[in-house]
DORO-609550 format. One record per residue (C-alpha): residue number from 1; z, x, y. Coordinates in pm, 1 decimal, padded with zeros to 6 digits. Layout:
<atom><i>NUM</i><c3>Z</c3><c1>X</c1><c2>Y</c2></atom>
...
***
This chain:
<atom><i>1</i><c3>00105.1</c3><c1>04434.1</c1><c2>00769.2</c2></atom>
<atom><i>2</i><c3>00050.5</c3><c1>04334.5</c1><c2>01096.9</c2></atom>
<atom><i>3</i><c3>00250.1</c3><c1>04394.0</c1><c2>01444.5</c2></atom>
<atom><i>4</i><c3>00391.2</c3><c1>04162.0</c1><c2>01630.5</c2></atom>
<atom><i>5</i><c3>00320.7</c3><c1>04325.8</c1><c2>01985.8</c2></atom>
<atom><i>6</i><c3>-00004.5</c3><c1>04484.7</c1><c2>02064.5</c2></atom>
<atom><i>7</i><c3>00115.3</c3><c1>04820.0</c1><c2>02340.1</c2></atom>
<atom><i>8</i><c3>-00065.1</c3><c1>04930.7</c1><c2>02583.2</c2></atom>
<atom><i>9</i><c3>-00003.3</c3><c1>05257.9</c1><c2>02782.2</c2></atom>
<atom><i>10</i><c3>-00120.3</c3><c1>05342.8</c1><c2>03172.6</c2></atom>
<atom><i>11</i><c3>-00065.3</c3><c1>05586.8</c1><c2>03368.8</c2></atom>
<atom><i>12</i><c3>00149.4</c3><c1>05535.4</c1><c2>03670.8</c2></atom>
<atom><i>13</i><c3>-00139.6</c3><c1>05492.7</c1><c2>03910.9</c2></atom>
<atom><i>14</i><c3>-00296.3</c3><c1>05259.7</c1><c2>03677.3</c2></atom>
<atom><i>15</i><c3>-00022.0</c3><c1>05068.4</c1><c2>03626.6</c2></atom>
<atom><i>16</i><c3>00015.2</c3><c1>05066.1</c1><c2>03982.8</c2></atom>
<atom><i>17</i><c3>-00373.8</c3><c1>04976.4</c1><c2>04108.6</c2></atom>
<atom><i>18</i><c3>-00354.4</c3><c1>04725.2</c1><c2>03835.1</c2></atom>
<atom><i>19</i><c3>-00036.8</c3><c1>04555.9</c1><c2>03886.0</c2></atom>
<atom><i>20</i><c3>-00203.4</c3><c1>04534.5</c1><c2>04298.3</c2></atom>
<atom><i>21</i><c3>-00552.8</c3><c1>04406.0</c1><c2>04142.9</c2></atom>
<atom><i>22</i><c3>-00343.1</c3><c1>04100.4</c1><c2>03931.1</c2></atom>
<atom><i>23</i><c3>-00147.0</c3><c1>03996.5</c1><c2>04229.6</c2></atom>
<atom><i>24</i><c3>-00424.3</c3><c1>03957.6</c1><c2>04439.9</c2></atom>
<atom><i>25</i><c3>-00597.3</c3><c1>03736.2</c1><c2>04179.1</c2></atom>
<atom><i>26</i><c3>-00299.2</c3><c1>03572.2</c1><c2>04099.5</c2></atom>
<atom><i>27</i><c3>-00263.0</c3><c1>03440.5</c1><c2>04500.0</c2></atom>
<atom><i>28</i><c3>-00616.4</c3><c1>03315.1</c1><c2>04458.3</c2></atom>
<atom><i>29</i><c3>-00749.7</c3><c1>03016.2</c1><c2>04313.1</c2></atom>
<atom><i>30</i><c3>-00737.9</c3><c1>03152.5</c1><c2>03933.9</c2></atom>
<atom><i>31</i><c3>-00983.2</c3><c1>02851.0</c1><c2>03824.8</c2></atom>
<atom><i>32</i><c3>-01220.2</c3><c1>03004.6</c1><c2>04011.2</c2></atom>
<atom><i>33</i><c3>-01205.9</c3><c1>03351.8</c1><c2>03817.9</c2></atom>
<atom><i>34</i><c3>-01068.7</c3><c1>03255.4</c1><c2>03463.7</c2></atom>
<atom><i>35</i><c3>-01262.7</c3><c1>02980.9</c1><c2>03339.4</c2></atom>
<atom><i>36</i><c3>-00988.2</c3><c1>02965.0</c1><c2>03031.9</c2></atom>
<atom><i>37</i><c3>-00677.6</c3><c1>02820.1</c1><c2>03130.9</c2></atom>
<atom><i>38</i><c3>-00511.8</c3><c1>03005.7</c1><c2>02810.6</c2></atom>
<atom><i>39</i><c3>-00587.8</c3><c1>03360.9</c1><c2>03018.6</c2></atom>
<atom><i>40</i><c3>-00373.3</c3><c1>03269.4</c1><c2>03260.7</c2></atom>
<atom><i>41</i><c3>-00013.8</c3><c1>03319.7</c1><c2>03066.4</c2></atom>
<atom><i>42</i><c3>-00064.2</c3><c1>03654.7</c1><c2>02936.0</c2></atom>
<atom><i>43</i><c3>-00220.0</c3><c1>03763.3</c1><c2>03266.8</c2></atom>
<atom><i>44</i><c3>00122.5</c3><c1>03613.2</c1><c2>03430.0</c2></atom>
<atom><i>45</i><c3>00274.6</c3><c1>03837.6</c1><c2>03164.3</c2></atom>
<atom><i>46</i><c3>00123.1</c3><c1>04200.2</c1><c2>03209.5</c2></atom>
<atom><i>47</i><c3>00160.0</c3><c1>04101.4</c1><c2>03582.2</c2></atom>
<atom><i>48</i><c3>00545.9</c3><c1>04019.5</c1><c2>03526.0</c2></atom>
<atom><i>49</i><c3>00592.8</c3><c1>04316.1</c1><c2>03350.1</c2></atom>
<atom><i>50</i><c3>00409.1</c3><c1>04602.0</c1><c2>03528.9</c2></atom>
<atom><i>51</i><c3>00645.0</c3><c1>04434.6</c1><c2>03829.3</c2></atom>
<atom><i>52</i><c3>00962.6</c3><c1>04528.7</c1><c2>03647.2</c2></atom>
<atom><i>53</i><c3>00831.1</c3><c1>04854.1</c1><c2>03532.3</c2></atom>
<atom><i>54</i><c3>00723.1</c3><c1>04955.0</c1><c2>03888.8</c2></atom>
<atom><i>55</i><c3>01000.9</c3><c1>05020.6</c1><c2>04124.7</c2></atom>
<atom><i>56</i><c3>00773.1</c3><c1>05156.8</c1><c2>04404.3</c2></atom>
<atom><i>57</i><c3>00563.5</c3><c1>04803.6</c1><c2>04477.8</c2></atom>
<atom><i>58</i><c3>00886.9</c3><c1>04750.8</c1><c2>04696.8</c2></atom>
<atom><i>59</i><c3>00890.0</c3><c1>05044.1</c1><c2>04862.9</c2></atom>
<atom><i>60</i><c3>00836.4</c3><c1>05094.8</c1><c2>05251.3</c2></atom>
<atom><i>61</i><c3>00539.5</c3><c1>05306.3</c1><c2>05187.1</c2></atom>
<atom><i>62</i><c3>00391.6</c3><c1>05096.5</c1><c2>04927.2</c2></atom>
<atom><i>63</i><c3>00051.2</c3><c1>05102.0</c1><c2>05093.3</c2></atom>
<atom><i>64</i><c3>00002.3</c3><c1>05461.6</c1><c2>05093.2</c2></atom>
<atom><i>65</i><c3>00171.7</c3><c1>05456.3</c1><c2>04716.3</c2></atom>
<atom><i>66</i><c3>-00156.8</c3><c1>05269.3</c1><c2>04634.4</c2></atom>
<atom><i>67</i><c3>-00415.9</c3><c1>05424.6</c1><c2>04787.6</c2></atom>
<atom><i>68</i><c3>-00306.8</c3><c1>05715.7</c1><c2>04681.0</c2></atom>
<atom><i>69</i><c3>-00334.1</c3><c1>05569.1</c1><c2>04307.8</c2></atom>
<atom><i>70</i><c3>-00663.7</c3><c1>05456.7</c1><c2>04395.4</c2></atom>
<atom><i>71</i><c3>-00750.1</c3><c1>05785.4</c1><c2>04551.0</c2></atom>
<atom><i>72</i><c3>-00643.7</c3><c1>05986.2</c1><c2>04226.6</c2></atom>
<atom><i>73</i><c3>-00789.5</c3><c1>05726.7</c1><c2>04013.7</c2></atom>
<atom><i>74</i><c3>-01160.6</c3><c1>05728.7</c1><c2>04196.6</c2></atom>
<atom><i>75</i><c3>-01297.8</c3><c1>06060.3</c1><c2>04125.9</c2></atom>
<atom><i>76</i><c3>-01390.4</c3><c1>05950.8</c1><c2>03746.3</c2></atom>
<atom><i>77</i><c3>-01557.9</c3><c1>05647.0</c1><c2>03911.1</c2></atom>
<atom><i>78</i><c3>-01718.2</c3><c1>05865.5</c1><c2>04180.5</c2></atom>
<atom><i>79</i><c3>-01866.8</c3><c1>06094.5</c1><c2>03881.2</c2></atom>
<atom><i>80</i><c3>-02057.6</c3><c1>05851.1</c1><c2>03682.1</c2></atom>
<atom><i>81</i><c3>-02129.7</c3><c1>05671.1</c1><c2>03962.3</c2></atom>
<atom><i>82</i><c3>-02272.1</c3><c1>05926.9</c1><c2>04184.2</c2></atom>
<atom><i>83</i><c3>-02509.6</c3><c1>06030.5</c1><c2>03869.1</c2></atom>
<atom><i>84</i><c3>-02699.5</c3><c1>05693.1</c1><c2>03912.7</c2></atom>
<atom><i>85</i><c3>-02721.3</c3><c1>05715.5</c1><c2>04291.6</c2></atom>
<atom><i>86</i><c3>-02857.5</c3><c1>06056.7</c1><c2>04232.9</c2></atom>
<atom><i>87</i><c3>-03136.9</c3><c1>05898.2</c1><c2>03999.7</c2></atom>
<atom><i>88</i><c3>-03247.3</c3><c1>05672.8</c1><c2>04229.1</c2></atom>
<atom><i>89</i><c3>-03328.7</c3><c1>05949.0</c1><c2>04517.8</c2></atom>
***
C-alpha cells in the first residue's frame, strides 16, 4: 500500500534556517540553481508551508531568532568539520 504524503519532521531551528535558506533562493534567479523546472513547485511548497508553520519569521527579532538557529544548529557541523581541518595541520 502506498501513502499518499511522504512527512518529514525538523526541528524548530531547522525548520527555521531552512525556511531562511529557500527564501533566499527563491528571490534569486532559480534557473540558475535548479536546472529542473519540475523542482521548483515542491520547493514553492515546503517553502509555503514551513511559512505557515513558523510564526516567528515575522517577528521583530527575527534576525537574532535565526542566528540563534544557526548557532544551535552549527556545533554538529563544527565537529566533523573541525576533524578534517585538524588532518590537514
Amino acid at each position: 500500500m502506498e501513502n499518499p504524503e511522504i512527512v518529514i519532521k525538523l526541528t524548530p531551528d531547522e525548520a527555521l534556517v531552512l525556511s531562511d535558506w529557500l527564501e533566499r533562493v527563491q528571490m534569486t534567479d532559480l534557473s540558475c540553481l535548479v536546472d529542473d523546472a519540475t523542482v521548483w513547485a515542491p520547493l514553492h511548497r515546503i517553502a509555503g508551508i514551513l511559512d505557515k508553520s513558523l510564526p516567528g519569521i515575522f517577528a521583530a527579532d527575527y534576525a537574532e531568532r535565526l542566528e540563534a538557529a544557526r548557532s544551535r544548529l552549527r556545533p554538529a557541523l563544527d565537529d566533523s568539520a573541525g576533524d578534517d581541518k585538524g588532518a590537514d595541520a
